[in-house]
SENUDO-691605 format. One record per residue (C-alpha): residue in three letters; z, y, x. Coordinates in Angstrom, 1 decimal. Each point is the difference from the previous one (the first is absolute). Example, Ala and Ser with C-alpha at 12.3 -4.5 7.8 and 13.67 -1.06 7.14 Angstrom:
BEGIN
SITE, Ala, 7.8, -4.5, 12.3 $
SITE, Ser, -0.7, 3.4, 1.4 $
//
This chain:
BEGIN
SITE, Unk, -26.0, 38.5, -202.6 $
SITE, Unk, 0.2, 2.8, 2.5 $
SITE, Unk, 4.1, -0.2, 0.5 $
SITE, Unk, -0.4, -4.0, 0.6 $
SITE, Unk, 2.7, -0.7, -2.4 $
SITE, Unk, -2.6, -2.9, -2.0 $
SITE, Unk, -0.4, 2.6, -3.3 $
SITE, Unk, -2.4, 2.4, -1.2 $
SITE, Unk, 1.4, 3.0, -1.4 $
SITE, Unk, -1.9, 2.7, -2.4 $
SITE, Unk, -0.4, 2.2, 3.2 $
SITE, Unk, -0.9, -2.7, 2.1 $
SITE, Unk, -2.8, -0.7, -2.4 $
SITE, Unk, -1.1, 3.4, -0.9 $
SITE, Unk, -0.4, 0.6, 3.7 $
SITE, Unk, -2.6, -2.6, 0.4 $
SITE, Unk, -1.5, 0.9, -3.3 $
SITE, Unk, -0.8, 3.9, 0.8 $
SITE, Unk, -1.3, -1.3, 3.6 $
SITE, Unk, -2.7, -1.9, -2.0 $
SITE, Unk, -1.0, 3.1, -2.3 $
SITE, Unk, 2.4, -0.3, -2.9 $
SITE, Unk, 2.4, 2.1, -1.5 $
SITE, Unk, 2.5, -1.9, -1.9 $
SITE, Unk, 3.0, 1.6, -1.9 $
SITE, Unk, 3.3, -1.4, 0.9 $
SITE, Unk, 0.0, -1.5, -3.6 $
SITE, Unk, -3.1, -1.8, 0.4 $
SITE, Unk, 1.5, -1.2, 3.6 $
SITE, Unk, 3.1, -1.1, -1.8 $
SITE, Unk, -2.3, -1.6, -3.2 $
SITE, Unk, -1.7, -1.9, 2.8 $
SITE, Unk, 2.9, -1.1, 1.7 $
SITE, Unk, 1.6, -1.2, -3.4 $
SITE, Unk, -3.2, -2.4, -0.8 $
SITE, Unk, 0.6, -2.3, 2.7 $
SITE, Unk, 3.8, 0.7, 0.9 $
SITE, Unk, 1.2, -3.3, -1.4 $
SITE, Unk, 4.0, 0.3, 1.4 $
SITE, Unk, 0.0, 3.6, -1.5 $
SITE, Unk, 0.9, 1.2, 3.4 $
SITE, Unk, -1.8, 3.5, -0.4 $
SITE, Unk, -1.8, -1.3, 3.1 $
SITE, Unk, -2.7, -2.6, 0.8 $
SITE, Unk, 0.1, -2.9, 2.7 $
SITE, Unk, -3.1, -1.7, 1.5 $
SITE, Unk, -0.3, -2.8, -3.0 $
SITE, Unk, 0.1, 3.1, -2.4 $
SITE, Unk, -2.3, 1.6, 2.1 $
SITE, Unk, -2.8, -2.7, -0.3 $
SITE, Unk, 0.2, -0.2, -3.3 $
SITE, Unk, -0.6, 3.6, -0.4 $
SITE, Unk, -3.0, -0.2, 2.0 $
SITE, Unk, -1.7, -2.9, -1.6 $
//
């Protein structure tokens, strides 16, 4: 969440995705996103964000 605002955009993501060696297409950012984006904001908060991870 690099702007502080509590969400994790697709760019947000894909940024900390290509620092750890992947290359992601914005669809596949936004397909990941969708998985675990249970208010359909188009963004994920920190509760989305753990389940994404586990």
């Amino acid at each position: 969440d690099k702007d502080g605002d509590g969400q994790i955009t697709t760019k947000e993501l894909g940024t900390v995705m290509r620092s750890l060696g992947q290359n992601p297409s914005e669809s596949e950012l936004q397909d990941m996103i969708n998985e675990v984006d249970a208010d359909n904001n188009g963004s994920i908060d920190f509760p989305e964000f753990l389940t994404m991870m586990a």
